[in-house]
C-alpha positions as CSV (number, residue, x, y, z in Angstrom):
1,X,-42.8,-6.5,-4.0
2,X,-41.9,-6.9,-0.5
3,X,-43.1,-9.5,1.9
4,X,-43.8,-8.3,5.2
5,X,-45.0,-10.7,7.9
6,X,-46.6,-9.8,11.1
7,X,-45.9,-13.1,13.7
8,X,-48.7,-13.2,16.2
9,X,-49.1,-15.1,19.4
10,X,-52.4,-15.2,21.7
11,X,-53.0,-12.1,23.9
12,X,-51.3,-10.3,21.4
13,X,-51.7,-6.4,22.1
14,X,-54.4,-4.8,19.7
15,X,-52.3,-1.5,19.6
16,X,-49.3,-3.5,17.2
17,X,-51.8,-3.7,14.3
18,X,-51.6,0.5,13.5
19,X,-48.2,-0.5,12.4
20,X,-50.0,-3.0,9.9
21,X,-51.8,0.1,8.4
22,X,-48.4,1.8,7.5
23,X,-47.8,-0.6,5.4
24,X,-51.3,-0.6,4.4
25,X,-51.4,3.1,3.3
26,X,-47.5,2.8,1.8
27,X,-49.3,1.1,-0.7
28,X,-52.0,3.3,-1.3
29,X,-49.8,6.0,-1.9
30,X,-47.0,3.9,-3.6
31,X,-50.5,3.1,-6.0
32,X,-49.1,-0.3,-6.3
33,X,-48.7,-3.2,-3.6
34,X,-44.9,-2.6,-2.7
35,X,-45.7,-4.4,0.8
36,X,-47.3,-7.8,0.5
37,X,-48.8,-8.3,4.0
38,X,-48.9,-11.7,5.9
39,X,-50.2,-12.1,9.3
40,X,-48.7,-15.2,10.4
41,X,-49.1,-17.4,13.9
42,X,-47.0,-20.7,14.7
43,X,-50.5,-22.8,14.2
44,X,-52.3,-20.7,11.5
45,X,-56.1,-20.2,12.2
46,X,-57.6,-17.5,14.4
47,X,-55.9,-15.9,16.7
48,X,-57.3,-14.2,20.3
49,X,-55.6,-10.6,21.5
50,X,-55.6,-9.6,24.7
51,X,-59.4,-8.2,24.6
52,X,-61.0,-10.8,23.0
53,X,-60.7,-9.7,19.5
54,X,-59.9,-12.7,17.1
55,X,-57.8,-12.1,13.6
56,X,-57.1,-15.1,11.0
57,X,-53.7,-15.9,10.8
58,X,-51.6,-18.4,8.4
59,X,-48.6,-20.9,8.6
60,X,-45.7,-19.3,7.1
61,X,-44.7,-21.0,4.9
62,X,-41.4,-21.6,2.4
63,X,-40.8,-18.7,0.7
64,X,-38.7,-15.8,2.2
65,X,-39.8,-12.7,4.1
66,X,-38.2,-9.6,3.2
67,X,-39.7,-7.9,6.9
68,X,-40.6,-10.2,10.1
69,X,-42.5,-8.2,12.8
70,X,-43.2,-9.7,16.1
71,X,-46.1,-8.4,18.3
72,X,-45.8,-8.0,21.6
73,X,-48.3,-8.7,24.3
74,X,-50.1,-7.7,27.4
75,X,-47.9,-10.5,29.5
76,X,-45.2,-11.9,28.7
77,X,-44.7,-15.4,28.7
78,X,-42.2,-17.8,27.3
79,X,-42.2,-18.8,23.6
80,X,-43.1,-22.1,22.5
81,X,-39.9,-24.1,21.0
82,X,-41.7,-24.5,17.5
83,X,-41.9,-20.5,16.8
84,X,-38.4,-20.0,18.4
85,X,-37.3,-22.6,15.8
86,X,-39.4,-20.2,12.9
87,X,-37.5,-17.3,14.3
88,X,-33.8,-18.7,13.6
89,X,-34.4,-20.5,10.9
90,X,-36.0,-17.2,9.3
91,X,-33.8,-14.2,10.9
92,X,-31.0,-15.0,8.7
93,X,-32.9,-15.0,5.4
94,X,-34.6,-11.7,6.2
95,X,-33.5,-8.5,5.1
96,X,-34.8,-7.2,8.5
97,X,-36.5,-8.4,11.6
98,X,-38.7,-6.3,14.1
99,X,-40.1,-6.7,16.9
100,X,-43.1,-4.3,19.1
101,X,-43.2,-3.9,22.4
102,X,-42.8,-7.0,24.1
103,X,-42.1,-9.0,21.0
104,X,-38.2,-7.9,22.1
105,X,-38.6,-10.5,24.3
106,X,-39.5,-13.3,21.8
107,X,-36.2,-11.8,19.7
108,X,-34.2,-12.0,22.9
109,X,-35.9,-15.7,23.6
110,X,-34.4,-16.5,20.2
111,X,-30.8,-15.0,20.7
112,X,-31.6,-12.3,17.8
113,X,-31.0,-9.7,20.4
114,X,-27.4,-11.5,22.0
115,X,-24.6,-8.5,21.9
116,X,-27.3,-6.0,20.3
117,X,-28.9,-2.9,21.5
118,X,-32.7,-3.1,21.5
119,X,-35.9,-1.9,23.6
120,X,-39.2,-2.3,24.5
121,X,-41.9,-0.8,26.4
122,X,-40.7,1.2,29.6
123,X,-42.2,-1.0,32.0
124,X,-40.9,-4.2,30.9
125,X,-37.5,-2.8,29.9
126,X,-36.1,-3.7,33.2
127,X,-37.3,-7.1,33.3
128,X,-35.9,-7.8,29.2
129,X,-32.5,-6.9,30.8
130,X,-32.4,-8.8,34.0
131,X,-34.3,-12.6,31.6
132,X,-31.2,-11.6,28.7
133,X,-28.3,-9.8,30.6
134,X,-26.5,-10.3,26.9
135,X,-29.1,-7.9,25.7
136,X,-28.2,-4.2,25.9
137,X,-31.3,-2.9,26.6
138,X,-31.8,1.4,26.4
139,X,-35.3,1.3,28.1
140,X,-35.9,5.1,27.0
141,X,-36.1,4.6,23.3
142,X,-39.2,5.1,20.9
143,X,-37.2,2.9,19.0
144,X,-33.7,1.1,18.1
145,X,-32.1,-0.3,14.8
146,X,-28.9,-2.4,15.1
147,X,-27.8,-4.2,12.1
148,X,-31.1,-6.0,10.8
149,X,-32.9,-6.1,13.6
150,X,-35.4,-3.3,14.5
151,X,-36.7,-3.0,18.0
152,X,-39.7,-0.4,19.3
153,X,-40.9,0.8,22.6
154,X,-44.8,-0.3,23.3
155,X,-48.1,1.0,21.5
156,X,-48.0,3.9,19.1
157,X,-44.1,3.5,18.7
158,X,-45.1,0.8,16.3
159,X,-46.3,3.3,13.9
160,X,-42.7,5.1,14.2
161,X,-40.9,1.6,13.8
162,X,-43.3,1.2,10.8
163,X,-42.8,5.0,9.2
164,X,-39.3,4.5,9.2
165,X,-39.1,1.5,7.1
166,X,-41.2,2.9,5.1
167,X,-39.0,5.9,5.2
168,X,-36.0,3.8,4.5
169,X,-38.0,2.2,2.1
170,X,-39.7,4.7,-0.1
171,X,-38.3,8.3,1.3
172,X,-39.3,10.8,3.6
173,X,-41.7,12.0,0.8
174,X,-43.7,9.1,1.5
175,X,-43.4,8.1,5.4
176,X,-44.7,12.0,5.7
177,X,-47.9,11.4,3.5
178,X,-48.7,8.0,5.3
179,X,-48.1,9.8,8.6
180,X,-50.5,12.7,7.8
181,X,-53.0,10.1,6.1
182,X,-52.8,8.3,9.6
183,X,-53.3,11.7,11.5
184,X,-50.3,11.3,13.4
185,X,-47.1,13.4,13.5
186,X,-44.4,12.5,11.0
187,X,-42.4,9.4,12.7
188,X,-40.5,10.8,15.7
189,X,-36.7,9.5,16.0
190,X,-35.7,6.6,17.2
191,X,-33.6,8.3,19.9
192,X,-36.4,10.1,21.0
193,X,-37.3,9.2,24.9
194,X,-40.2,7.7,25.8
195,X,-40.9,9.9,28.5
196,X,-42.0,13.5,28.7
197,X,-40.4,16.1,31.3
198,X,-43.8,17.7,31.5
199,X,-46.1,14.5,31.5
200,X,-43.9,12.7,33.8
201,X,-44.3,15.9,36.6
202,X,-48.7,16.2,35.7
203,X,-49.4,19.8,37.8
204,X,-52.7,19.8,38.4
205,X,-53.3,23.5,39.1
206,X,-53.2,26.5,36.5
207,X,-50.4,28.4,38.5
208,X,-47.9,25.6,38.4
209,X,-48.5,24.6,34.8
210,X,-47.7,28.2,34.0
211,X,-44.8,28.2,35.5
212,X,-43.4,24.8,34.0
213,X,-44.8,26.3,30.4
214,X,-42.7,29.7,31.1
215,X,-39.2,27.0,32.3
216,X,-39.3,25.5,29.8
217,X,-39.9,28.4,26.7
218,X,-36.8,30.1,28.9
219,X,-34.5,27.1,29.5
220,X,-31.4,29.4,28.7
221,X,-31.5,31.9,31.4
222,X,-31.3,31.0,35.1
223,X,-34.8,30.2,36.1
224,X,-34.3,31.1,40.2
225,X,-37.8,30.1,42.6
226,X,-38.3,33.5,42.5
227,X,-38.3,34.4,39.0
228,X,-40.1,31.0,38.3
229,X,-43.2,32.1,41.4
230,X,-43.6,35.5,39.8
231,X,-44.6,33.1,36.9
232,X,-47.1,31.4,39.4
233,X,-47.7,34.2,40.9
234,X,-47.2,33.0,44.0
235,X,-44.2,34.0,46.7
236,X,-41.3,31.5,46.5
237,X,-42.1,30.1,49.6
238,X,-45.3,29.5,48.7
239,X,-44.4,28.1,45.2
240,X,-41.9,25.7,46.2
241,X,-44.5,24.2,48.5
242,X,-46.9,23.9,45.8
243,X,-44.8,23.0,43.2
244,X,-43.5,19.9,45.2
245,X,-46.9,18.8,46.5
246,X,-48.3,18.6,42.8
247,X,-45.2,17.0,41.4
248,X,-43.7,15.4,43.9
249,X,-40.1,17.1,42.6
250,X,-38.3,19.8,43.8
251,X,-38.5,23.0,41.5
252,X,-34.8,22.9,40.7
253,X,-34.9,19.2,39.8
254,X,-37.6,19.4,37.4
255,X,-36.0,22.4,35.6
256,X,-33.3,20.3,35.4
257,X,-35.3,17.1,33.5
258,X,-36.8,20.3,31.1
259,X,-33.2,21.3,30.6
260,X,-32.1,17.3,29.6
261,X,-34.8,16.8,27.6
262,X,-34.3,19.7,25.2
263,X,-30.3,19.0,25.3
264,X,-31.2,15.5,24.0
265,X,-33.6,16.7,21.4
266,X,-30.8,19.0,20.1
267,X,-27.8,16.2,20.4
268,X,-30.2,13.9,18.4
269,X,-31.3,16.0,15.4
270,X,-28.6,18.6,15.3
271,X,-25.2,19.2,14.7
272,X,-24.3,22.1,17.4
273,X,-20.9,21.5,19.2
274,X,-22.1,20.1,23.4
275,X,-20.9,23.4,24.1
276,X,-23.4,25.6,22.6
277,X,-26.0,22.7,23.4
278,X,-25.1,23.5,27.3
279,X,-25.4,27.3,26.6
280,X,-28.9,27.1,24.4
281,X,-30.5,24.7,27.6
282,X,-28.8,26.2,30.5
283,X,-26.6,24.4,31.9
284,X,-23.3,26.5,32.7
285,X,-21.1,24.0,31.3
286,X,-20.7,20.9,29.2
287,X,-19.6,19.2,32.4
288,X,-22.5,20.2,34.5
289,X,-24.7,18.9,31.3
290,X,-22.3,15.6,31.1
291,X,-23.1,15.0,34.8
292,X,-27.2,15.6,34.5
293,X,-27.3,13.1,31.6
294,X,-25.4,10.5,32.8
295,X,-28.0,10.8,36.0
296,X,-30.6,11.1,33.5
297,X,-29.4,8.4,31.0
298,X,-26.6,7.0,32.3
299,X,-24.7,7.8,29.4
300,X,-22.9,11.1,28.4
301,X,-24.1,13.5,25.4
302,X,-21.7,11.9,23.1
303,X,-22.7,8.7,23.2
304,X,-26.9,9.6,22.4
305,X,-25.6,11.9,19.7
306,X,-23.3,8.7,18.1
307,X,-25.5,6.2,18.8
308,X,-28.5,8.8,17.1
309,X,-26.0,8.9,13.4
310,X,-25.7,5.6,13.8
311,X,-29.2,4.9,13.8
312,X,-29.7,7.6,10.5
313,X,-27.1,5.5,8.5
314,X,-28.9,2.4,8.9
């Protein structure tokens, strides 16, 4: 049996506790308790979340936790000495430690992040890197495993972080039942962004969602205005007009964020050589692909699809 503890800190974000229910239904479907769950707090006692909701908490105490998650919060604010002090003491002693959202920053308060890759929610990713500049921080990541220390973006990619320690844990059999019994897709990557080409741009009208939903089923040929307003069935001129007033991009440029997005997806969870990556999502080359992911990511297609196997060995 495995002890998993859940550390808690007031105006702690409801959201973490769906990754409590992994473990929850792990067990169900293990049909045995393979996860003893703690929820644990530096005091013990109840505990207040960010909307009011209050959750009963205990002292840790001596014996060892295989799995330490820390919850993140709404706002982040600094750590008191005395859990800082858990954190150390218990890092080393843990087979892994995690952290949601924000939680990173309690990790990186506690130098478990020093000379590591890790993430956290988009928003905050900026400001985890500029408090911890020893912290290599990759703020589009659902989530990010270096050594024993497990880091997730914010809200539901708790409930990836979770599935795949289950996954790790139990098999894929299993992380795909709990998924399904949670009514979620199974976990998505770790290297998967946090963004979405298509959510980020939000069309409003009919014509210019058709025309981002016929880019991006035809990534691999050209996509000219032209060809992409017969789509919208609008003229060009009129398109491009449209298109930049809805989305605030040009037409070009967000063809361009479809094209990176599905490169990624491909570099992460396949094995196709960068060249026929660049041919399948339309870029001409694997240097005109290089250049759009090192402005998309600031890293080139090698180093996601490395960092991606390193990640599936852990």
């Amino acid at each position: 049996m495995q002890r998993v503890g859940f550390l808690i800190s007031p105006g702690f974000q409801i959201m973490d506790f769906a990754a409590v229910s992994v473990f929850e239904f792990a067990n169900l479907e293990a049909d045995d308790t393979v996860y003893d769950v703690h929820l644990l707090s530096e005091a013990g006692g109840p505990v207040r979340s960010s909307v009011g909701i209050v959750v009963e908490t205990t002292v840790p105490d001596e014996a060892a936790f295989d799995t330490l998650i820390v919850f993140g919060s709404t706002m982040v604010a600094p750590s008191t000495p005395g859990l800082l002090a858990f954190l150390r003491e218990t890092a080393p002693v843990s087979r892994r430690v995690g952290s949601i959202c924000t939680g990173a920053f309690i990790l990186a308060e506690a130098g478990l992040l020093d000379d590591r890759r890790a993430t956290t929610h988009w928003f905050h990713a900026r400001d985890l890197q500029a408090r911890f500049p020893d912290v290599r921080v990759e703020e589009d990541r659902i989530f990010i495993i270096d050594g024993p220390v497990w880091t997730s973006a914010g809200m539901s990619a708790g409930i990836d972080l979770a599935l795949a320690m289950v996954e790790k844990d139990l098999g894929s059999d299993v992380a795909r039942s709990v998924a399904k019994k949670l009514v979620v897709y199974h976990r998505r990557a770790g290297g998967q962004s946090q963004y979405s080409a298509l959510l980020e741009l939000e069309p409003k009208s009919d014509r210019i969602q058709s025309a981002l939903a016929y880019a991006k089923k035809n990534l691999r040929t050209p996509l000219s205005v032209e060809e992409l307003a017969k789509a919208a069935h609008l003229s060009p001129r009129q398109f491009s007009r449209a298109f930049h007033a809805e989305t605030g991009q040009s037409p070009a440029k967000a063809v361009e964020n479809l094209r990176v997005e599905a490169a990624r997806l491909m570099m992460e969870q396949g094995r196709h050589p960068i060249d026929v990556v660049a041919r399948e999502t339309g870029f001409a080359d694997r240097d005109r692909m290089r250049r759009a992911f090192l402005r998309a990511f600031g890293q080139p297609p090698q180093v996601i699809r490395r960092n991606a196997r390193a990640e599936a060995m852990v």
